[in-house]
N, C-alpha and C positions, 0 to 999 in steps of 0.2 A: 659322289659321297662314298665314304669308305664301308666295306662291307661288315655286315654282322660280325662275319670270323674275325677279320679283324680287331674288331672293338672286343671281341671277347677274348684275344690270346695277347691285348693288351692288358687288359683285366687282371688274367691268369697271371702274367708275367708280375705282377705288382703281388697278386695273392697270394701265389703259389711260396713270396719269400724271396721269389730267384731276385726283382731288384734291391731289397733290402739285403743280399750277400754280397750283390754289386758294388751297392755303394759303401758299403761297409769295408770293402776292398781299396775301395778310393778314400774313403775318409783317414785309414789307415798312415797314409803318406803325409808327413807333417809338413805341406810344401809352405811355410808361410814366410813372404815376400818379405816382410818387417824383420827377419833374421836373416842375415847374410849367409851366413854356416847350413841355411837349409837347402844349399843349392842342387845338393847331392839329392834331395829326395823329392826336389823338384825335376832335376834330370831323371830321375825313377821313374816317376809317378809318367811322365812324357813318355819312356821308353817302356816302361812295363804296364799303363791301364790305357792312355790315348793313342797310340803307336797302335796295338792290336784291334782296339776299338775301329778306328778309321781304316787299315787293312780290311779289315774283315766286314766294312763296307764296298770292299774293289777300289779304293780310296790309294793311287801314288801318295806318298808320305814324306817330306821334305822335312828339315829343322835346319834353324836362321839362328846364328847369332843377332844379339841386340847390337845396335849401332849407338845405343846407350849405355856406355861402362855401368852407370846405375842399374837396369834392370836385366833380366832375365832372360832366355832365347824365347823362340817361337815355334810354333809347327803348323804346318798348310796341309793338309788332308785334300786333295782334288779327283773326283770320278767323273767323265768328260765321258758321257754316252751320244750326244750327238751334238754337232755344232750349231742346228739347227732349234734347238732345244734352250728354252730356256735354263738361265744360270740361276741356282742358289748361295747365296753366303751366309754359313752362321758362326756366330762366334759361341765364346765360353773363354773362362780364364780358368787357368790350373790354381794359382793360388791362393791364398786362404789368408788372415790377421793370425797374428799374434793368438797361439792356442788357449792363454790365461788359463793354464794347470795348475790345480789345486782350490781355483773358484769355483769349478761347477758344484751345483745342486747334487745331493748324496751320492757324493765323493764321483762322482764318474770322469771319465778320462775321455779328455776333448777329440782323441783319436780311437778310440774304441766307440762304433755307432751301438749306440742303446736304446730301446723299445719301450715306452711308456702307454702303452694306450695306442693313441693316433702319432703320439709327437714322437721324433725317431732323432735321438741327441748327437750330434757330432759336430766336429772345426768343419767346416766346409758342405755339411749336411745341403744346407741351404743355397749357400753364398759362396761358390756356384757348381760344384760340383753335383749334386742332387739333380741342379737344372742343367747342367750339357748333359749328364747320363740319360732325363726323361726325353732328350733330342736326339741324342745316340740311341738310343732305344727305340722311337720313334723310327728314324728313319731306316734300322735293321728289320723292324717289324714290317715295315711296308717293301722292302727289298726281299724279301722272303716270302713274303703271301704273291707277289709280282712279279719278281724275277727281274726287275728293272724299278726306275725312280720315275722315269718320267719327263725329269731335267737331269742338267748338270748340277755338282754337289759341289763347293768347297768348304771349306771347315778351316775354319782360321782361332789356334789358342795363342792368350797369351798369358804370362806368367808373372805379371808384374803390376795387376790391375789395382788391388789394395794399397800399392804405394803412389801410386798417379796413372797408370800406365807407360812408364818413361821409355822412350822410343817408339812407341807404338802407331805414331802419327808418321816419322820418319820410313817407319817401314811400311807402311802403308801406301805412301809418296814412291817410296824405291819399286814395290812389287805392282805397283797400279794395275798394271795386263795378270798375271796371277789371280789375284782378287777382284777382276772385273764380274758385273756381275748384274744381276736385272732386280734384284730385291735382297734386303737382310731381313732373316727372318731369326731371332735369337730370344736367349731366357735369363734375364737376370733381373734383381731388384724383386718387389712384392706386387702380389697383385692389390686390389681396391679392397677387399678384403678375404676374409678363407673361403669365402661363396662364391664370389662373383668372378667369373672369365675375364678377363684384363687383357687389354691391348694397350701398350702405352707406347709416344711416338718419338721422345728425345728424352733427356734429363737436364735439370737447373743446372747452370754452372755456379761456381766456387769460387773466392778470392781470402786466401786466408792471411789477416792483417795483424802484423806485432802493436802493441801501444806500449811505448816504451818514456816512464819518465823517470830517468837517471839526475837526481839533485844533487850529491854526495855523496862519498866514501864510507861516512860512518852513519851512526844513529845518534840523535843526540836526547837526552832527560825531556820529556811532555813535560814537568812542569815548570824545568829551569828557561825551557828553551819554547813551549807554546804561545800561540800566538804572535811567533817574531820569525819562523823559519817556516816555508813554505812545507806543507807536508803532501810528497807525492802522491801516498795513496788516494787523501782526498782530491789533491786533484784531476788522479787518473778516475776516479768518481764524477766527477764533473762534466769533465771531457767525452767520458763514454755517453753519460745523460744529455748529452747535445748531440751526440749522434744517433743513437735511440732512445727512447726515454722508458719510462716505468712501465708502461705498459706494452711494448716490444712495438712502438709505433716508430717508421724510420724519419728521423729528423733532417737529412741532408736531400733535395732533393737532387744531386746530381748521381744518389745513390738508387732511385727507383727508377722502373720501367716506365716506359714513353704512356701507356695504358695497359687496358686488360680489352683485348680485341674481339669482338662482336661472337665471331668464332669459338675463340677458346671458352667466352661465358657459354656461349650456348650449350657447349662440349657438356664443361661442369655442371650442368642445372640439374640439379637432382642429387648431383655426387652426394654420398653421404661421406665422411671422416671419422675413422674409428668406427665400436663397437664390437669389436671381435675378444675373443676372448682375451686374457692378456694385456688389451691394450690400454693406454692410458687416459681419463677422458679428456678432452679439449677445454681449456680454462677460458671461462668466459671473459670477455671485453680482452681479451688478449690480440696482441695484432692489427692489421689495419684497420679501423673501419670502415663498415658501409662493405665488405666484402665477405660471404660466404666464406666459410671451413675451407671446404672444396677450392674457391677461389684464392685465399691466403695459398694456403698449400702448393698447389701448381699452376698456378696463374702471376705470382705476387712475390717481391722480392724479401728477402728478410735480414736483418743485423743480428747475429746470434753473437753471445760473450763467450767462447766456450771454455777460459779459464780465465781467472785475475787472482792475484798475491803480491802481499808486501811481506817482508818480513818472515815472522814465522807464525803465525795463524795457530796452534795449538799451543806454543809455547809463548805468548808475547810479554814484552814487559812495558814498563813505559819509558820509551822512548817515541819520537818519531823516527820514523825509518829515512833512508837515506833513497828508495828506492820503490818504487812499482810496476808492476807490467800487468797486459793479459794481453791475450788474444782472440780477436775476433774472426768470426766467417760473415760475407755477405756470400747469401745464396741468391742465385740470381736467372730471371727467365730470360729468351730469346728477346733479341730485340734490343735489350739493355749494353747501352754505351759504359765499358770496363775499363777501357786504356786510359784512363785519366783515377783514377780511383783513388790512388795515395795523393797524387796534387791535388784532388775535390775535399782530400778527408783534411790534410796539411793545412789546405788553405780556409775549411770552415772552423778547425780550433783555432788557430790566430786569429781571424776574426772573432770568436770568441774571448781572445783573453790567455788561450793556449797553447802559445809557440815552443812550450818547454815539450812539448808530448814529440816525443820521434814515432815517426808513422814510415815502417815496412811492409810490403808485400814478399809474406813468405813464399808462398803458391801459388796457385791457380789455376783452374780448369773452364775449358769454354761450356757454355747453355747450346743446344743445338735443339731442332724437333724439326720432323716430316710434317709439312703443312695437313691442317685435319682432311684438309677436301682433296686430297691427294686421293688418285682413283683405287690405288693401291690398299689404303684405307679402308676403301668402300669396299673392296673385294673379301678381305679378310675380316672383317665386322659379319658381310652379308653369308659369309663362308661359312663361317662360326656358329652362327644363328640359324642358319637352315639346318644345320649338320644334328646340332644339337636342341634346339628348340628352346634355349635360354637365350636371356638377355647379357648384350657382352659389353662390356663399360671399356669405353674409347677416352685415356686419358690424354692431352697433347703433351703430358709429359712429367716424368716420377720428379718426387721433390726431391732425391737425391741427386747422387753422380753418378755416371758413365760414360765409358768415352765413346760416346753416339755420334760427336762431331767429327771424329776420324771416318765415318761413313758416309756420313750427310755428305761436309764439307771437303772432303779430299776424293775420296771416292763417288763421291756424287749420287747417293742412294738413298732410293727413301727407305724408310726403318720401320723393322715392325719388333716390336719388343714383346714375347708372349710369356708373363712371369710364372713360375711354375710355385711360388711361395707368399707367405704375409705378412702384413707389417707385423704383426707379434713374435717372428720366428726368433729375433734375438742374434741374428748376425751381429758379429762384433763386438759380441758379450757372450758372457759365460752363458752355455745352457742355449745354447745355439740349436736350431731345430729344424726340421722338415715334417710336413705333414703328409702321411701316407695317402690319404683323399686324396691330397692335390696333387701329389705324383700320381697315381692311380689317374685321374679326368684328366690331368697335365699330359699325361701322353698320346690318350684319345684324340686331343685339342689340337696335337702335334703334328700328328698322322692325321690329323681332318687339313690341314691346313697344307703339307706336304702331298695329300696324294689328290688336292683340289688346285697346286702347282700343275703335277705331272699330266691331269687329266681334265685340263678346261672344256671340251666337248662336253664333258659330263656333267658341268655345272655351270658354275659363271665364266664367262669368256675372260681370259687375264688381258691386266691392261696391257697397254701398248709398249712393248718393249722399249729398251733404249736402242739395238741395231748392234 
């Protein structure tokens, strides 16, 4: 267990202001991956805040080009204290979305971090820079009360995460021995909520789907011409309602998971959804039924619309349009058969009556998760809980994205994901935030779990390595 001093010059460090000028120093860098032109301040932000950060761990420091023209370089940070000694790997990505300047809440500047109370405003506050500095922080604090880790450190960022991760899988395959490793222990995404310590063990995968029904060129008169010319819009209405319907229930079953496994319910029982400040509440009969919030949410697949237009929507006249689209995401758990996805959706609108609908896969990202009984699990729950004396919520996996299967699946590791943030924080919208609490207990959490790596004598014996 980590010592008093400790826990108290973690404190300090969060109180005293010193991490709030930290990240104020990072939030500064407007690395955001969705602008091409921000490359220069993504190569900054690498050479001037993660470069000295990782140094000044004893950390050798490498930077990789992408083997993906589309994305961004990389950097490996590795401190190899004994070979004998277990290995850690954590990640973090340097960049940030789209700043949306000129949105925020009373006038503030999405690169200048601002203090409200508890919530501490900036691009990248949250999502992730907030959360590698509480790990950076973490492990300087415990390398300095100790004079050693304990294990091997690598530190693996990348720069490209908000646009898909592009190449990051590929490098991962190339540096395999680099990145070898006994455990990922990293911070992104939110926790269960602003209270509760969170472990979560993968993320839902992604399939992002065009509906596209092109009838003609032009638009022609509703009244000259209604009733005799087929009208996209409504039929892209139609065709979406046979794939989900009114109540976000999914219509297709080659679109849902096999089940909801004995495991993961059990995991969920209890989970609450929502209620934190901020958030939104959960609209009832929404979703599957017969399944828990908890369960919909991380357990359960879902067909969201995330836009649809014909036309011009503020300005219409009458006519019928010539044309419709939107697009949809299935979000989707482990388990779930994807590779057929546009021939399942293709082939149930025809059946339907709807061959006109062109159905694209724009994207797509795989579902991955560290099984729950994974010993590793048990270590970091049990670690958590004695350290601290709360209750810590083991989700098998955030409803969002991450690219957790580059670890699982290529690298072969199970995954502990410790968020240091909440679902209200507003990543990805204006007014984007971090909560000083949770940094503050976030790095406690960090340093309990980092210096019960270094010092299993001292508490739970770690599992069994991989060799």
């Amino acid at each position: 267990m980590i010592t008093e001093n400790l826990v108290q010059r973690a404190e300090e460090y969060v109180d005293s202001g010193a991490f709030f000028a930290d990240l104020s120093a990072m939030v500064a860098y407007p690395t955001e991956s969705t602008r091409p032109q921000s490359h220069l301040a993504v190569k900054a932000y690498l050479d001037e805040m993660l470069v000295p950060a990782l140094t000044g761990l004893g950390c050798s420091v490498a930077q990789y080009a992408n083997p993906d023209s589309s994305g961004g370089p990389f950097l490996v940070g590795t401190r190899v204290e004994s070979p004998e000694l277990p290995t850690l790997l954590c990640y973090g990505h340097a960049d940030v979305v789209d700043g949306h300047a000129g949105k925020w809440s009373n006038g503030r500047d999405p690169w200048t971090l601002t203090a409200d109370g508890d919530r501490w405003y900036g691009r990248g506050a949250a999502d992730n820079k907030g959360q590698h500095l509480v790990n950076l922080a973490a492990l300087r604090l415990l390398l300095a009360e100790q004079g050693s880790l304990g294990f091997n450190l690598t530190f693996l960022f990348e720069t490209g995460e908000e646009i898909g991760s592009p190449g990051l899988a590929a490098f991962a395959a190339a540096h395999r021995e680099e990145l070898r490793a006994d455990i990922l222990i990293a911070s992104d995404g939110p926790r269960l909520d602003a209270t509760t310590p969170t472990l979560f063990l993968g993320a839902r995968g992604g399939v992002r789907l065009l509906l596209d029904v092109d009838l003609r060129p032009d638009a022609y008169h509703s009244g000259n011409w209604g009733g005799v010319l087929r009208n996209p819009a409504t039929t892209l209405a139609g065709a979406i309602a046979s794939l989900v319907d009114g109540h976000g229930r999914i219509q297709v079953p080659a679109l849902l998971p096999p089940g909801l496994p004995d495991q993961v319910r059990d995991a969920l029982t209890g989970v609450a959804v929502g209620g934190s400040p901020g958030d939104p509440a959960p609209d009832e009969g929404w979703g599957e039924p017969g399944l828990t919030l908890a369960e919909r949410l991380y357990g359960w697949n879902t067909l969201e619309v995330l836009s649809l237009g014909s036309a011009d929507i503020d300005h219409p006249v009458n006519a019928i349009p010539g044309r419709a689209r939107a697009a949809l995401q299935l979000r989707y758990v482990a388990g779930t058969e994807v590779s057929r996805v546009r021939e399942a959706i293709t082939e149930h609108l025809a059946a339907r009556g709807y061959p006109m609908v062109d159905v694209t896969v724009h994207n797509s990202f795989p579902a991955s998760r560290t099984p729950l009984d994974d010993p590793w699990v048990r270590w970091a729950k049990t670690t958590l809980e004695q350290a601290t004396g709360n209750a810590v919520a083991v989700l098998p996996n955030i409803g969002g994205s991450l690219p957790n299967h580059v670890f699982t699946d290529i690298l072969g590791l199970p995954t502990l994901w410790l968020p240091h943030s909440y679902p209200g924080c507003l990543q990805h919208a204006p007014d984007e935030h971090l909560l000083g609490t949770i940094a503050r207990e976030g790095i406690v959490l960090a340093a309990t779990l980092f210096h019960a790596l270094g010092h299993p004598s001292a508490g739970l014996p770690l599992p069994t390595r991989i060799g």
